[in-house]
C-alpha positions in Angstrom: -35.8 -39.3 -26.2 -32.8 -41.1 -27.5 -33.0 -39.7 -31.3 -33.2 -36.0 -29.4 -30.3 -36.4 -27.3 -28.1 -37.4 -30.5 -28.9 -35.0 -32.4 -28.5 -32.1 -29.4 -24.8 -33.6 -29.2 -24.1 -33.4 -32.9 -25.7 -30.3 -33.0 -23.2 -29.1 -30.0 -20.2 -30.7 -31.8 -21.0 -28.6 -35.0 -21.3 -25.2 -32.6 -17.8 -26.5 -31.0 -16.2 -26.9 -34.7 -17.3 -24.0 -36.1 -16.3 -21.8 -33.1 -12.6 -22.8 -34.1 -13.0 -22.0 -38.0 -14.3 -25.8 -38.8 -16.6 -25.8 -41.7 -18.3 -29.6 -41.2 -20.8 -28.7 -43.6 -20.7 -31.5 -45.8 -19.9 -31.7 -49.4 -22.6 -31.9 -52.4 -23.8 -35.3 -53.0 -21.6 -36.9 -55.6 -18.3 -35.0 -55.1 -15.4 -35.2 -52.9 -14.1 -31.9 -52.6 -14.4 -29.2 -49.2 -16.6 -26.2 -50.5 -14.3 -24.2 -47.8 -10.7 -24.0 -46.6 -9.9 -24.7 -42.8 -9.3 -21.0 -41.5 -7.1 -20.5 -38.3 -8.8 -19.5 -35.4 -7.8 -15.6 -34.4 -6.9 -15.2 -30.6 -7.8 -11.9 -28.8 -5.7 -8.7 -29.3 -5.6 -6.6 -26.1 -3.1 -3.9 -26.8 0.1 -3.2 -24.4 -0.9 -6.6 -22.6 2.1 -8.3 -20.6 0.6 -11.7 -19.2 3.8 -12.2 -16.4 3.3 -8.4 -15.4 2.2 -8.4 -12.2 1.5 -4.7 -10.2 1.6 -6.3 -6.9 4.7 -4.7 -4.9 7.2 -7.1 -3.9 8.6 -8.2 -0.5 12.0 -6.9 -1.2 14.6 -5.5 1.1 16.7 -2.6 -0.6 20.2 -2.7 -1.3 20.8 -0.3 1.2 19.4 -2.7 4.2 21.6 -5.5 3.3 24.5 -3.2 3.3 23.8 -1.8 6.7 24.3 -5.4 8.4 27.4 -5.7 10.7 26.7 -9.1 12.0 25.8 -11.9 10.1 25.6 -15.7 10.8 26.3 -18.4 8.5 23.7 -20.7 10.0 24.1 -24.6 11.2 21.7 -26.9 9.5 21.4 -29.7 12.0 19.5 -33.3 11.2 17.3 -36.1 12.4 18.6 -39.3 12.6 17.7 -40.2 9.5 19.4 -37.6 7.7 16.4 -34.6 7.0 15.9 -31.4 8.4 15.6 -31.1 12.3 13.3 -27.9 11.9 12.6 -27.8 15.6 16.4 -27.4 16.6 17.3 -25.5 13.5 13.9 -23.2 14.7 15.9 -22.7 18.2 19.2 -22.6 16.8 17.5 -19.3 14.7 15.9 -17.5 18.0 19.5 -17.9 19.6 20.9 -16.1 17.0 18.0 -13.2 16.9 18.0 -12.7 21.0 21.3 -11.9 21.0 21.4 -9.2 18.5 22.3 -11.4 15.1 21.1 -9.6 12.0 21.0 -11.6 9.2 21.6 -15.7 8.5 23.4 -17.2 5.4 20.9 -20.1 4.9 22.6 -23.1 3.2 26.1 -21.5 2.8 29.6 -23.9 3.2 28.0 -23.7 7.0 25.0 -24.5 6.5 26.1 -27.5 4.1 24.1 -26.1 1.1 26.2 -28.2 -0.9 25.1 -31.5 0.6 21.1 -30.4 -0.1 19.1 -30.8 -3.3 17.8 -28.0 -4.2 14.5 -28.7 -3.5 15.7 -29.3 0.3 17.7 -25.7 -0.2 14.6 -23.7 -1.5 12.6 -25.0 1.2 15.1 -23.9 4.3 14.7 -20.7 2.5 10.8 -20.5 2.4 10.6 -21.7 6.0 13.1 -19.1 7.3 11.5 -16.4 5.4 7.8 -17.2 6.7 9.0 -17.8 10.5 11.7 -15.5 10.8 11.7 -13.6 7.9 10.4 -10.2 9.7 13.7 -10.5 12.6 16.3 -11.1 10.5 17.3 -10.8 7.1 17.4 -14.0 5.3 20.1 -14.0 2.3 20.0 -17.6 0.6 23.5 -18.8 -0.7 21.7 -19.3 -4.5 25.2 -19.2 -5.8 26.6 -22.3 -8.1 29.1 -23.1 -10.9 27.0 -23.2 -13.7 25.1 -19.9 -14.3 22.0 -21.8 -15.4 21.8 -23.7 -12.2 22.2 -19.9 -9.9 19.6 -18.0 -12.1 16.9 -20.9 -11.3 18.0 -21.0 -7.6 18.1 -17.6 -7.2 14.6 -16.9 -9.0 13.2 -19.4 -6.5 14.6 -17.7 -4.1 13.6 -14.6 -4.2 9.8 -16.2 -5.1 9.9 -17.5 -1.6 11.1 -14.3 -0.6 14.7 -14.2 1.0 16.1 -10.9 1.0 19.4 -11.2 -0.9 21.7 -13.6 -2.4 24.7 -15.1 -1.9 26.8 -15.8 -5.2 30.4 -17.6 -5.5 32.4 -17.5 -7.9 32.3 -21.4 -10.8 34.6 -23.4 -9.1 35.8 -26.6 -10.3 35.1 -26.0 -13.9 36.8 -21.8 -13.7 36.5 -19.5 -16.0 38.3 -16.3 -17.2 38.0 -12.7 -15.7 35.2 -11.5 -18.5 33.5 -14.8 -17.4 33.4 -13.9 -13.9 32.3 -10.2 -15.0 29.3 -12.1 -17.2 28.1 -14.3 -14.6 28.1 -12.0 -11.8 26.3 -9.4 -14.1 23.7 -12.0 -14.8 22.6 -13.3 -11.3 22.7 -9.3 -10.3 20.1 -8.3 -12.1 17.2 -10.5 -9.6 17.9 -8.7 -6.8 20.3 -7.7 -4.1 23.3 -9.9 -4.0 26.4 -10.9 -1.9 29.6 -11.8 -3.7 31.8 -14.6 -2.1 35.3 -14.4 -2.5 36.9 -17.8 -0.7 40.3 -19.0 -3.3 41.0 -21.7 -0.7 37.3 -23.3 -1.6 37.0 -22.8 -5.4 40.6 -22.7 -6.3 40.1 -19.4 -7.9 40.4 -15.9 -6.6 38.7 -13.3 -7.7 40.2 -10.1 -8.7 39.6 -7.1 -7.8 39.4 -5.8 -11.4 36.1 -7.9 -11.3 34.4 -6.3 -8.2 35.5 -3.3 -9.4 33.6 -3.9 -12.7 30.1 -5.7 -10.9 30.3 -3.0 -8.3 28.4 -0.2 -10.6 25.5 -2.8 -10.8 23.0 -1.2 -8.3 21.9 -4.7 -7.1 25.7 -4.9 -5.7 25.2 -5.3 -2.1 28.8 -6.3 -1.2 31.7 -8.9 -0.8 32.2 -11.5 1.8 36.2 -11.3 1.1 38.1 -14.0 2.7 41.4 -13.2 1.2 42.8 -11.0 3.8 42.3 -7.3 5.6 45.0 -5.9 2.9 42.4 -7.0 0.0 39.5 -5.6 2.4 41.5 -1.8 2.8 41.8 -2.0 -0.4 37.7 -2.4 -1.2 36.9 0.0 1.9 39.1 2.6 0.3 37.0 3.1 -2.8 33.7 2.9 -1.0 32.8 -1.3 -1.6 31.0 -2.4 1.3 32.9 -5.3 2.8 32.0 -8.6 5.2 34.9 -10.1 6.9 34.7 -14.2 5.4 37.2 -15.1 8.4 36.1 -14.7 12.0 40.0 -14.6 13.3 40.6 -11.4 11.3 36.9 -9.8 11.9 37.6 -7.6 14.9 40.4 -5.8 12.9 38.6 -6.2 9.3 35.9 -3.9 11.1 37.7 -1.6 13.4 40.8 -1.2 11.3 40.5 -2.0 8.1 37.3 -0.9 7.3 35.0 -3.8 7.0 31.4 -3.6 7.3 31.7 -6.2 9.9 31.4 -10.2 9.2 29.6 -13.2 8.2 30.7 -15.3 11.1 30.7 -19.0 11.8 31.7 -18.7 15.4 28.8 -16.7 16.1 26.8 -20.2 15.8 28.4 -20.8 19.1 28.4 -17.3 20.8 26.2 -15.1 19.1 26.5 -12.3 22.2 30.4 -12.4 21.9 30.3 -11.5 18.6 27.5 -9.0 18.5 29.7 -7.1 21.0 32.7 -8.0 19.0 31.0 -5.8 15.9 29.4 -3.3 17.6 30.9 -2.0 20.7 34.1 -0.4 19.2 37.7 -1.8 19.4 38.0 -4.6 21.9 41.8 -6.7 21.7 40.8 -8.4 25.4 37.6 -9.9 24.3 39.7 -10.8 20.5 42.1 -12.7 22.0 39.5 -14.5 24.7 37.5 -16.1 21.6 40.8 -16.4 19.5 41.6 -20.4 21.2 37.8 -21.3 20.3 38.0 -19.9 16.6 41.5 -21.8 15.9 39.7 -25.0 17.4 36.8 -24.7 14.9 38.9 -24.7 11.6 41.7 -27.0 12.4 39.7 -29.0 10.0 37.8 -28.0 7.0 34.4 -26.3 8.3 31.8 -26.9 9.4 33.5 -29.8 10.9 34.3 -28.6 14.3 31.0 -26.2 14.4 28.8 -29.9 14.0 30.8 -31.5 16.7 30.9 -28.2 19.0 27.2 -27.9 19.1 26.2 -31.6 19.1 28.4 -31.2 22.8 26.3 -28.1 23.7 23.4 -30.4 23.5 21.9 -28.0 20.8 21.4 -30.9 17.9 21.5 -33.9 18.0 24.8 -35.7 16.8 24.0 -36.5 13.4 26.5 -36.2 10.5 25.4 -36.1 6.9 28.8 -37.6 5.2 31.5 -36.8 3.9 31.3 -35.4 7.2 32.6 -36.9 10.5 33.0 -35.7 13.9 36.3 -34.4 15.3 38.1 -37.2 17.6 37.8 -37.5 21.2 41.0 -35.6 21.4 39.5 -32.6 20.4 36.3 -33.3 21.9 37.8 -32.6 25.2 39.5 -29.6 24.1 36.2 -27.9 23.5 35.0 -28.3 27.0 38.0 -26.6 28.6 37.4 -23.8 26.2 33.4 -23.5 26.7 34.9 -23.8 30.5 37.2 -21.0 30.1 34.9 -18.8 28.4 31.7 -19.9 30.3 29.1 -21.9 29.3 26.8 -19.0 30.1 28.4 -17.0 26.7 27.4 -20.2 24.7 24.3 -21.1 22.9 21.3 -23.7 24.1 21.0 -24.7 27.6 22.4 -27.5 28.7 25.5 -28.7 30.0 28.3 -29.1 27.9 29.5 -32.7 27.7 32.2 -35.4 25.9 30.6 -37.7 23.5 31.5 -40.9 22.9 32.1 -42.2 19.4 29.2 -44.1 19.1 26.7 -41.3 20.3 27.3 -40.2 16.8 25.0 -40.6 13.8 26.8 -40.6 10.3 24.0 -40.5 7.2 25.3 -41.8 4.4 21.8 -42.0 2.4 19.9 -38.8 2.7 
């Protein structure tokens, strides 16, 4: 039995050799040379074969659709205590905004604190957003980084977890020239439809319009979030580039004036009704100047600073900071009552009562 099984493995070990251009016979008794050369095993031919092609149609939203958005909403990312995702308030935070008319969410932007995630964190907000809200609102993940390497990945990912456009900055920190620019934009273009970010006062670089104009052909160009002004914004409009208002105190004139699309907001965290009527029910100064106390109070310092504190008060997440971040003083903590007062509470999102916190209601996550 035991001779038998031996020789049915050595026998199985020649098949195996052979079947890869092996020759184990062995050499004539006496000498110490190979009667045969190894041969390469040939692989399989199958003509016009693409092994990454795929035929299956992709879950992608047209150019066109992400162009048609007047209202969009950099959304809030908000925490446990111990610094990860609160998916259950970020969940409700997300059905706030789709109730009252929001049409598409900037997941991980500046807002969002996309720059305090890995990416690994990032993708996944993404995915989640996509699978639970994905078929309500259009999902456009900020994808967008300094080093072109770093945006192609992110933005491949992305899209695999299907978001339906990208939002790209400009390299900061480490800039580089105009044909730069042109080369990067060009290259994160060509995966789908894509956002351009224009905020100088962020990455210390502006970008001119000589660039847009350039990217603009591409026919994955969905538009600009321009934060430079309403001149720069006519001066888009005019030649037919579809424009998003970067700053929600010049929105209301960026889209009845000046041409604007409409915006991606940060105030409409707060009152997403205010600012769907704001975009889409013609000129409106009264309502403008009634929101204009509560959007001067949110960037008094760097966002999304006064958005964090604003709706830990609205009881709508839970008071937790991921650092550098802090809450704004007490000062200003009372301010933002008066104003939800003024406003009404009823205008604001979540639904409890709006309250003071004390410094040490506050959470800050240094390790996260």
């Amino acid at each position: 039995m035991a001779s038998s099984l031996l020789m049915n493995q050595a026998l199985g070990s020649r098949n195996v050799a052979l079947s890869f251009g092996l020759d184990v016979r062995r050499p004539a008794t006496g000498t110490n040379t190979r009667t045969e050369r190894w041969r390469s095993p040939e692989a399989s031919v199958i003509s016009n074969y693409l092994p990454m092609r795929s035929l299956e149609v992709k879950n992608r939203t047209s150019v066109d659709d992400i162009k048609s958005l007047r209202l969009v909403t950099a959304i809030k990312t908000p925490y446990l205590p111990d610094g990860r995702f609160d998916l259950e308030a970020y969940d409700a935070l997300m059905h706030m905004q789709i109730i009252n008319g929001v049409e598409g969410v900037i997941v991980g932007g500046t807002t969002g604190e996309g720059h305090l995630m890995s990416w690994d964190e990032h993708i996944m907000l993404i995915g989640h957003t996509v699978n639970c809200f994905g078929t309500s609102i259009k999902v456009i993940g900020n994808t967008g980084s300094n080093s072109t390497r770093e945006a192609i990945h992110a933005s491949e990912q992305g899209f695999a977890v299907g978001m339906h456009a990208a939002l790209h900055i400009n390299p900061y920190y480490g800039k580089t020239s105009s044909q730069g620019l042109v080369s990067h934009f060009e290259t994160v273009l060509s995966m789908g439809p894509t956002i351009i970010y224009n905020v100088p006062s962020r990455t210390g670089q502006d970008i001119p319009p000589s660039v847009i104009h350039m990217v603009s052909q591409n026919p994955n160009m969905a538009g600009v979030k321009e934060c430079v002004g309403n001149n720069r914004v006519k001066e888009y409009t005019d030649k037919g580039i579809v424009i998003w208002s970067g700053n929600d105190n010049e929105c209301h004139d960026s889209r009845w004036t000046y041409g604007a699309n409409g915006v991606i907001s940060v105030v409409s965290n707060l009152v997403p009704g205010l600012m769907h009527d704001l975009m889409f029910r013609g000129k409106n100064p009264s309502l403008n100047s009634k929101l204009m106390p509560l959007i001067d109070w949110l960037f008094r310092e760097p966002n999304p600073i006064g958005l964090n504190t604003a709706l830990a008060q609205l009881g709508a997440i839970r008071p937790v900071f991921r650092l550098p971040y802090v809450p704004l003083p007490l000062e200003r903590r009372l301010e933002f009552v008066s104003m939800v007062e003024a406003i009404g509470r009823e205008n604001f999102v979540g639904d409890k009562d709006v309250q003071v916190l004390d410094d040490d209601d506050f959470i800050l996550v240094g390790r996260y």
